[in-house]
N, C-alpha and C positions, 0 to 999 in steps of 0.2 A: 504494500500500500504506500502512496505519497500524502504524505500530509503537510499541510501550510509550516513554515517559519515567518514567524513574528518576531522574532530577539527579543520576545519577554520574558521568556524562559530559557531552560535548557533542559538536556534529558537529568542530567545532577542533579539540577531544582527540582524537576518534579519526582526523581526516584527518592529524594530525602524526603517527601513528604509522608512515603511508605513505612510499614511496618516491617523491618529485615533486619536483617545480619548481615548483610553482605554491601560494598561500597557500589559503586556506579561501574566503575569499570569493572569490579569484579563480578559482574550481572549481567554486564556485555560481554567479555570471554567467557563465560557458561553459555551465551546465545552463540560464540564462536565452535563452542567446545563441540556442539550440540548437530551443527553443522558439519563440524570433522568428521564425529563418529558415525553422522550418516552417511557420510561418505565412503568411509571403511568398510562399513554393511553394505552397501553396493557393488562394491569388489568383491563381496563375502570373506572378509576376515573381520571372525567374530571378535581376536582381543587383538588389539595390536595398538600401538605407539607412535606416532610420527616425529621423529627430532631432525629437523633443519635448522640452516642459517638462512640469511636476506639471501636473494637471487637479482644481482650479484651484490654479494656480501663487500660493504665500505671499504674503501683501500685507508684503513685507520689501524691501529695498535688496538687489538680488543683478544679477552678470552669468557668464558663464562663454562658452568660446569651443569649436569643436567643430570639426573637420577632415574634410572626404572629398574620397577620392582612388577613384578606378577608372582602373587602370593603361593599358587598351587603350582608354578611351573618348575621342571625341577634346570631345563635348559631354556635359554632365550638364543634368539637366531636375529644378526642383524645385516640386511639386506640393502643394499643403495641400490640408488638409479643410475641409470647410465650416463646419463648428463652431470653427473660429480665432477665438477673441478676445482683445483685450488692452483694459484699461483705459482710456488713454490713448496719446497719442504717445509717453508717458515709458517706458512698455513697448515697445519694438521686438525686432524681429525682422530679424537684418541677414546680407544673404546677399554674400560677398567674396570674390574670388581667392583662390587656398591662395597659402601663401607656398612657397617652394624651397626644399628641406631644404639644409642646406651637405654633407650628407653624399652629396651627388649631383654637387657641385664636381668640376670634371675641364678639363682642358686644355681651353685656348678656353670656357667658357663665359664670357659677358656678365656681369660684375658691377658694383657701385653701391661703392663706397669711402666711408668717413664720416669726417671731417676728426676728429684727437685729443680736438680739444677743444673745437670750434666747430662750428657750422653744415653749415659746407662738405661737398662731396662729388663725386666725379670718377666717370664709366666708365672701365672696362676690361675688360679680356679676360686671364684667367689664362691663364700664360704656361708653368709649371712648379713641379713637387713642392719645397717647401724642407725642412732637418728640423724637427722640433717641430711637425709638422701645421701647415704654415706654407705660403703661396702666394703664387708671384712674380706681380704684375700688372703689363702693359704697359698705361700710361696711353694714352686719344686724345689725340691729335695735337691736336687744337684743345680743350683744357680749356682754363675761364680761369683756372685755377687754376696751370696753369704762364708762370709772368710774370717781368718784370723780366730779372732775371741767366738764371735756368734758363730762360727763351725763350729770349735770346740764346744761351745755350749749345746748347740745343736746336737752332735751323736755322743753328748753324754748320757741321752735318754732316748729310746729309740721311742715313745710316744711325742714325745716335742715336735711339733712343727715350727715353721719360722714364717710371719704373716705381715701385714702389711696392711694400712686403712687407705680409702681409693673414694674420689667425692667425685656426683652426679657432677655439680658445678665446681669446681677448684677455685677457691680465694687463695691471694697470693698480695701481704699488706709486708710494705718495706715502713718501719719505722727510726725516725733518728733518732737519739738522746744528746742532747749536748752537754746534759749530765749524768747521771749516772742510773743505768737501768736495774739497775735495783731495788733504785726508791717506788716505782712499781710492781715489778716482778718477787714475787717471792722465791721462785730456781726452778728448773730442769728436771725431770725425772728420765729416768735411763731405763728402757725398755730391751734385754735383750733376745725377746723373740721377734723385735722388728728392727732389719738392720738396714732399711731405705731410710725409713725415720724413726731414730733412737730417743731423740731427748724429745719432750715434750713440756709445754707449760705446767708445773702445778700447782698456780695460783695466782691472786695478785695483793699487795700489802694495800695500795689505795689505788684512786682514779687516775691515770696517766693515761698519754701517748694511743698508746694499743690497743689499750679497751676503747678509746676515741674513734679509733680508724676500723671500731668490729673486730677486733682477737679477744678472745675466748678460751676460755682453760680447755686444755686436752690437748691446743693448733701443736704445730711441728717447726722445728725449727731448723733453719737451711743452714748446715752444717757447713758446705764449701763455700756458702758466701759468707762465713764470718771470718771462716781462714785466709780469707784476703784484705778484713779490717787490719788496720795496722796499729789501734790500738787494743786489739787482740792480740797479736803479735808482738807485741813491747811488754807483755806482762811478766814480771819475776816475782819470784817469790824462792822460798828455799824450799826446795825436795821438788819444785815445778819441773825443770828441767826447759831444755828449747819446745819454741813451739811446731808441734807438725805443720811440713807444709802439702800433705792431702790427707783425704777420708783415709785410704787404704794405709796411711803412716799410722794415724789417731787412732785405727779400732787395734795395734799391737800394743795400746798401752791406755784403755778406755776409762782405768781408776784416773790414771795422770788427768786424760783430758776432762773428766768430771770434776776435779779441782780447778780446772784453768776457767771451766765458765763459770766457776761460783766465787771466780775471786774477780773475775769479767763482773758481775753484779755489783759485787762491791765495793769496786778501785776504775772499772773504766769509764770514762768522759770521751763526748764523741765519736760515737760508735754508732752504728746505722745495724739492727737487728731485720734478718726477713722470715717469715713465719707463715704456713699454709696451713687450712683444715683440712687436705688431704692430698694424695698426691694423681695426678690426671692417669686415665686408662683409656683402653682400647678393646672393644669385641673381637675374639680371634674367628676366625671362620674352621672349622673342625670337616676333615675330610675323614670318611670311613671306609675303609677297604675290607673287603673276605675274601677269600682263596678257599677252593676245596673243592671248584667246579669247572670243566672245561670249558672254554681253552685257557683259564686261568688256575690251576692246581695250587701252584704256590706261586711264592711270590716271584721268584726270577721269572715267570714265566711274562709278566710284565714288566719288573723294574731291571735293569741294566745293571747297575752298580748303586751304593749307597756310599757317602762321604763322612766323614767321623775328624773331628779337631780335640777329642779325648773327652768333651763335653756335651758335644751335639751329633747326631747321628740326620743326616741330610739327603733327600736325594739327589743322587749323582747325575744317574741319563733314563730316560727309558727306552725298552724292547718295541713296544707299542705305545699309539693314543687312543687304544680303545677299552685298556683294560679298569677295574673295577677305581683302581686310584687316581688315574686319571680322568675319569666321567667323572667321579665327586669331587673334582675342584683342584686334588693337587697339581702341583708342577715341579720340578730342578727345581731345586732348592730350597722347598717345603720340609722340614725338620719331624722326624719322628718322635710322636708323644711318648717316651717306656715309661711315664706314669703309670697313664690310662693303661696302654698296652702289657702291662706286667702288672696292673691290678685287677682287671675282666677275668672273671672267672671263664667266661667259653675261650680262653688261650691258654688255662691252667696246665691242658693234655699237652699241646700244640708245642708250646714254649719248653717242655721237658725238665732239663737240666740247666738250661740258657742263665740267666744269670746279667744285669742292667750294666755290670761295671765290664762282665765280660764280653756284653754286646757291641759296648762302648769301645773295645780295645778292637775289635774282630766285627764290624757291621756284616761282613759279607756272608757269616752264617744263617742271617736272616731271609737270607735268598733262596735257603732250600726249606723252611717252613709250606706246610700244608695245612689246611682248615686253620689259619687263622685271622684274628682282625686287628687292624692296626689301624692306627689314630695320626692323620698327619694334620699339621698347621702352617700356616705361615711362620717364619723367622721373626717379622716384626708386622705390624698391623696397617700397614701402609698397601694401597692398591696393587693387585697385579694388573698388570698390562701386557690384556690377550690381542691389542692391532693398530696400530696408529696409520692413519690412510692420507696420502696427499695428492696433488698436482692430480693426476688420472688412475692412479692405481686404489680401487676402493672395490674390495673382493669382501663376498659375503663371508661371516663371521660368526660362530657358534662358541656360547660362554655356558660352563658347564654350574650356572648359576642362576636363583629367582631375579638378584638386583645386582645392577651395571651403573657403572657411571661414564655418561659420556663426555667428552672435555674438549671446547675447541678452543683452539690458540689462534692468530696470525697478529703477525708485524708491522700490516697494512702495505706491505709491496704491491705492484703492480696498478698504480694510476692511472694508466695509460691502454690500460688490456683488461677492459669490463670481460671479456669472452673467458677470459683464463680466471677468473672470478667467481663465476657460478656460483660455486660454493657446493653445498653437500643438503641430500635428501636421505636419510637414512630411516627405515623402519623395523620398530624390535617386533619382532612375534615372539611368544613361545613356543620353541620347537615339538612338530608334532606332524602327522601326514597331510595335513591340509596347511602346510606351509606358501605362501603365492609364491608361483613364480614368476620369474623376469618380464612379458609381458603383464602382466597383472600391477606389478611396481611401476610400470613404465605408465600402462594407464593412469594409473592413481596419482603419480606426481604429475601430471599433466594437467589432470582437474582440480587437483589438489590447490594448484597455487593458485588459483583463479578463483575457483570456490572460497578458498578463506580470503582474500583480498576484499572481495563482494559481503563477506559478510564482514571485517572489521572495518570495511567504511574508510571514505577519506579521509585523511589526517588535517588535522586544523579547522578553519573557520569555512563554510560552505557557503559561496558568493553564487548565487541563481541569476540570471540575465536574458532578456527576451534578445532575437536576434536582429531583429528590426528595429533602429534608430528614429525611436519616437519624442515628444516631445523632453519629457523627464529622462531619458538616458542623456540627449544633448547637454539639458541642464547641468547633471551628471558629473558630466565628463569637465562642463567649463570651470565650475565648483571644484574640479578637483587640481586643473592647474591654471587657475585664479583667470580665466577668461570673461570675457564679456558676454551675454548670450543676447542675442537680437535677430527677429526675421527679417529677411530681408524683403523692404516692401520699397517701392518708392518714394513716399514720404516720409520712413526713418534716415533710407540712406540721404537726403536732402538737408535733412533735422541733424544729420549725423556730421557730415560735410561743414556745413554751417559752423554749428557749435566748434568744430574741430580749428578752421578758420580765422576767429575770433578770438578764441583763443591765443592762437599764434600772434594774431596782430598786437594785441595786449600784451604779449610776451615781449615782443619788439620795440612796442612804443618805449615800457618799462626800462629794455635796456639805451634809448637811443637817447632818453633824460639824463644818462649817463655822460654822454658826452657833450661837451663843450666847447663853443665859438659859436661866431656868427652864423655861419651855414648850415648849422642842426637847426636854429629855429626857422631862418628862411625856407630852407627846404622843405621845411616841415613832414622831414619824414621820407620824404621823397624814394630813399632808398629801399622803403618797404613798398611803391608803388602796385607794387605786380598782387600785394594781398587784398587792397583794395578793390583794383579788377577781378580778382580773380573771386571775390566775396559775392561783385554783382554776376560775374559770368553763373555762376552756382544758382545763384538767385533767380534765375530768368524764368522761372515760372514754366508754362505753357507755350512762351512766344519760341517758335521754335527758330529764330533769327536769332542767332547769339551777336551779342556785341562784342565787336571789337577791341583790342588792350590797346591803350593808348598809350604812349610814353608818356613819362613827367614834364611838365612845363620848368624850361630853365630859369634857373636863379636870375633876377633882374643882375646884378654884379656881373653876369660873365655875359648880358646880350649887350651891353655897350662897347666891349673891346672884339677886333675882328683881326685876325693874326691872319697874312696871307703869305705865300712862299713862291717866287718866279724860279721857275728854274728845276732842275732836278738838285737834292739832293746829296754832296760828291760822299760822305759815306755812302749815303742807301743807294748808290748808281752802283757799284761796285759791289753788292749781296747779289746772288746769283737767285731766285726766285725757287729751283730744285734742291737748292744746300739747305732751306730754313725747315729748322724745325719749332713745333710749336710746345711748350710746357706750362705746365702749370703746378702752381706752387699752395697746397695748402698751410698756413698761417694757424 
């Protein structure tokens, strides 16, 4: 339907007047949406995704990143058109693992732990609910991150575990003191079954600083950034000894450094403390493998080799990409869980006499297991990247995953070459036998970009214009670069003449009172003669005899003297009539 604009409203004004949830333009891409996915049902694919860029995407510096998820599907399939181009390499098109929301976090899920302040980073396995949207993590047993002292305490008791607190949202508050952090904090408590974050607040004497900026008894405190105060480092005392310069020196002597920050309370000035309520995490993605059936019996019958650094047991290459490890997700250099794996009862038979430290020394005997299941993850919780596609090479792509994330980059090259621009039409399905093919994709991005164009509408302000120049478009148009607007009749243009005429002469009289001597007033003007004529020639009415311009009558002063000359000349005898030329000089 068309309907009038008035500019007294808009579609905003009037949608605010409704009862909703949803903004204005989020009410118009749901009418976008709505249009896509009948689109999709046209081509008959029932679920599927459309992720493109502009056609041709801006020759500007841009990236943005894009997520799909299909809940029941265990593979997505991601298919271009053949019209894909990009510029360069510097343009891609990058297709990656989705990440794990944290809001799917739940007892026993695999997670990746990120060290305060450094590098580092441990697995674990959430253990239980803390408050403040906070999650207890039972650290593996073989991190090398638990050393020194917390080892030793560790296999002093083979029920000990070694854990670790991990926050939905991570606060992270730096505070100064320019006096002494003391006069608030009451000290430190030394925790040694958590050796990411050991010392914690346990208390405060009054209101200062940190309870200002929200810390709270229990937060942590960031060990490596204090080892770089340097009035941390200037502290003596007798029996203190030097101060460690890293974590891994401090935990060989953890009584020492428990005295250096309770004399830190007491004696240091200007010292900057930084302090967290927990430390940030990661969902690990968990692949499941079994063996016991053909053509997968055991494992070598898939994996190639396994890689082992005396801590981590990794895959090396595989035989195949069709066997049971790789459909669930793994790849080279996905790490074996011997947690999980050596705690499953259905591997009790399997595993025999095998042994975690012996596995560790010798991975390759894992290669001739039968009926068993083994647990891989990624190394660290960051995306794999199953294809990054450019220029014209954009070959369909299978992710042995529900959620992908797609990522486009460019540099904005190519100004000059809308053609090599294109850009990228990609669509996800979930792999399954009614997957479309090639014409089907070719269809659909052809409708596709016309159909949503039509339904998001022109951008900006919408100017409607009849095509025929009536009276008000004239108007219009003079209005808008400051013209005059007049029909043209015979008696304006006469009226127009006139007035224009008078003008002028008024102009002239004005300036000729300027000048001075005898012959301005005699003249009287004289030198404007021709506007005067030229006021009545304008004037003549109907007579269709126009009168003639008359010269000016000369000044009495020059009709009394009569200058005559007998003779030629003798300069002007001698100018040749073909040599002259005539010029003229504007003043």
């Amino acid at each position: 339907k068309v309907y009038r604009h008035t500019e007294k409203s808009s579609f905003a004004q009037e949608w605010a007047k409704l009862s909703h949830t949803k903004s204005a333009d989020e009410a118009w891409q749901c009418c976008v949406s709505a249009v896509q996915k009948a689109m999709l049902k046209e081509h008959g694919i029932e679920e599927g995704q459309v992720v493109e860029t502009e056609h041709p995407y801006p020759a500007k510096s841009a990236s943005w990143n894009q997520t799909v998820r299909f809940e029941n599907a265990k593979n997505l399939k991601v298919s271009f058109s053949s019209r894909c181009m990009t510029y360069d390499s510097c343009a891609s098109f990058s297709i990656l693992s989705g990440a794990l929301s944290k809001a799917n976090a739940g007892v026993g899920a695999r997670v990746q732990v990120q060290a305060m302040a450094s590098s580092a980073s441990i697995h674990g396995t959430l253990t239980g609910r803390l408050e403040g949207d906070k999650w207890s993590v039972r650290i593996d047993h073989d991190e090398a991150e638990i050393s020194s002292q917390f080892r030793d305490w560790l296999e002093a008791d083979a029920s000990r575990s070694s854990t670790v607190t991990v926050a939905q949202e991570v606060k992270v508050v730096s505070v100064y003191y320019d006096g002494k952090a003391g006069d608030e904090l009451i000290g430190f408590n030394l925790d040694m079954s958590s050796p990411m974050t050991p010392f914690s607040i346990t208390g405060f004497k009054a209101m200062g600083r940190a309870q200002e900026m929200g810390v709270m008894v229990g937060w942590y405190l960031d060990v490596d950034s204090l080892l770089e105060e340097e009035a941390f480092q200037e502290l003596e005392a007798e029996g203190l000894g030097d101060c460690p310069g890293s974590w891994e020196e401090a935990t060989q002597d953890l009584e020492a450094f428990q005295k250096r920050l309770d004399l830190m309370l007491k004696e240091a000035t200007d010292i900057e403390l930084v302090f967290c309520n927990g430390l940030d995490f990661k969902l690990l993605p968990a692949a499941y493998a079994s063996y016991g059936s053909e053509p997968y019996r055991s494992v070598g019958d898939e994996i190639e080799s396994f890689e082992t650094d005396g801590e981590v047991i990794t895959i090396g290459s595989f035989k195949a990409e069709e066997g049971p490890a790789y459909l669930s997700g793994a790849r080279e250099g996905w790490q074996l869980n011997l947690v999980e794996t050596f705690k499953s009862r259905d591997n009790l038979r399997s595993l025999g006499q095998l042994t975690r430290q012996g596995v560790l020394e010798s991975p390759a005997q894992l290669l001739t297991l039968e009926g068993v299941k083994l647990m891989f993850e990624p190394r660290d919780a960051s995306n794999t990247c199953y294809s990054t596609c450019y220029c014209d090479m954009f070959d369909t792509v299978t992710c042995p995953t529900n959620c992908i994330e797609l990522r486009w980059v460019t540099d904005g090259d190519g100004r000059h070459s809308a053609d090599s621009r294109w850009g990228v039409f990609a669509l996800v399905t979930p792999e399954s036998k009614s997957t479309p093919d090639e014409s089907v994709i070719e269809s659909l991005a052809d409708k596709w970009l016309s159909a949503t164009q039509m339904a998001r509408g022109p951008e900006g302000n919408i100017s409607v214009e009849p095509e025929d120049w009536d009276e008000s478009r004239l108007r219009a148009l003079c209005a808008r670069h400051g013209w005059q607007f007049e029909w043209m009749t015979e008696e304006g243009e006469k009226r127009r003449r006139i007035e224009g005429a008078n003008d002028a002469r008024r102009a002239a009289e004005r300036a000729t009172k300027k000048v001075q001597g005898p012959s301005s007033s005699a003249a009287g003007g004289a030198a404007w003669w021709r506007l005067d004529s030229v006021v009545k020639a304008f004037a003549f009415g109907n007579n269709t005899q126009k009168p003639k311009i008359q010269p000016p009558p000369k000044p009495k002063h020059m009709m009394s003297d009569k200058v005559t000359q007998e003779g030629a000349d003798p300069s002007v005898a001698r100018v040749k009539p073909q040599d002259v030329k005539l010029q003229s000089k504007l003043r």
